[in-house]
N, C-alpha and C positions, 0 to 999 in steps of 0.2 A: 380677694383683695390683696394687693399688691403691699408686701412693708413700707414702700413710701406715703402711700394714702391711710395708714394706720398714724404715725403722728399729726398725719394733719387735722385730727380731730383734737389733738390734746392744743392745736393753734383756735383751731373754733373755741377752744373750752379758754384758753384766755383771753380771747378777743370778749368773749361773753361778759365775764369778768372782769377785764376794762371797761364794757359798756357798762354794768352795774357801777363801778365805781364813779366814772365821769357822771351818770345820770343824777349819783346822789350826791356828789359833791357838789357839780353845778348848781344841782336842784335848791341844794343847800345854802348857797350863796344866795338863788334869785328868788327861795319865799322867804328866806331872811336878809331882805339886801339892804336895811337899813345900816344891821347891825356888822354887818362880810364891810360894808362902804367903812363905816369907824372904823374897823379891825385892819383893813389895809392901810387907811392912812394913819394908823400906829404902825406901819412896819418899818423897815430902815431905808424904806426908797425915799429918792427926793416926793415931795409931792406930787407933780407933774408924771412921773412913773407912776405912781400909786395911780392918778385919775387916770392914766392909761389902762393898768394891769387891773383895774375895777372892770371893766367889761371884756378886755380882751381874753383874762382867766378862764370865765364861764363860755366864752363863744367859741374855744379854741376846743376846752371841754365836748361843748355838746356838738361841735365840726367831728371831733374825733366817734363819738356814738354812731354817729351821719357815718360816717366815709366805715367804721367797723360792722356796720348793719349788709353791706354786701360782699358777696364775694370780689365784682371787680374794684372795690376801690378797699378793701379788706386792709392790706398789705401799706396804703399810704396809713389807713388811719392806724395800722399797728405801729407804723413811724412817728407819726406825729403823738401819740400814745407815750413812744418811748421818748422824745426830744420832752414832754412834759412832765412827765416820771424823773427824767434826771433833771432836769432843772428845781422840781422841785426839791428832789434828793440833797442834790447838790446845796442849795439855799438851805436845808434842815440841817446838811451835815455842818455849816459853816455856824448855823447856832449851836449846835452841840459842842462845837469845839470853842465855843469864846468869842468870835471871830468880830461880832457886832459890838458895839458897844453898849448895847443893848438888848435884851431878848424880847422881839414883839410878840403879841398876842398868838394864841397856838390855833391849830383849824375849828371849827367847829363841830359838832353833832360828834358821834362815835368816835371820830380819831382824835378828836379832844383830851381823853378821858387815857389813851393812850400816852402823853407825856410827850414830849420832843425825841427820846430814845427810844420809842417805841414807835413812834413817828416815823423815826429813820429805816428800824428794821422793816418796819410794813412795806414802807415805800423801795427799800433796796430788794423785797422781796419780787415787789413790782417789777422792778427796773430788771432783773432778772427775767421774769415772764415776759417780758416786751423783747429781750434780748433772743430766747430761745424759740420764740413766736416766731423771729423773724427769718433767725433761721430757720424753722420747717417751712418756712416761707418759700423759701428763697431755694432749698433745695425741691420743696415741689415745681418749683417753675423750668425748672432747670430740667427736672425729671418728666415735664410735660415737652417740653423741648426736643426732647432724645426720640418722641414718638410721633 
């Protein structure tokens, strides 16, 4: 086994772990989507945002499961993975700091119970593995190229 094909396991082992996450957060929204529907339109979008990001959250979600489930579409869903992870980030870190004039309702199930700073860490943990994903990403391809 060649060192290049040695990290690209630790890239399957957080795509994996993206798909856990997306499955149960989605999951989480759409057997509780009465309650994911109230909780958005308490956040600080206009409403019109809110009935948007009520569906396109979970779809974008479970697009990213879809496209992380193969190898050839691996690499987008590790992107759209990370373009989700920092938006999220980014929207936690702007409550942690004040920034709303309001702090909306926090996520549901498991990362609830985590607090909005705890929220952040987890997710900048994330944002990290989506980061380093992509690079073994991106140098296996490159080192597929060479041969």
């Amino acid at each position: 086994m060649s060192a290049i094909r040695s990290p690209y396991y630790a890239s399957q082992v957080i795509s994996a772990a993206f798909i856990l996450l997306w499955i149960y957060t989605a999951g989480s929204k759409l057997i509780n989507f009465g309650t994911y529907r109230l909780e958005m339109q308490h956040q600080v979008f206009s409403s019109e945002i809110s009935a948007m990001l009520i569906y396109i959250v979970p779809t974008f979600e479970l697009l990213a499961v879809i496209l992380l489930l193969f190898q050839k579409t691996n690499k987008i869903g590790l992107m759209l993975s990370l373009l989700l992870i920092a938006a999220f980030t980014g929207y936690i870190c702007l409550i942690t700091i004040g920034y709303f004039p309001k702090v909306p309702c926090s996520c549901g199930g498991v990362i609830r119970s985590l607090g909005w700073k705890g929220h952040f860490i987890f997710n900048l943990a994330f944002l990290i593995l989506a980061i380093f994903a992509l690079y073994i990403e991106t140098k296996r391809e490159a080192s597929d190229k060479e041969y």
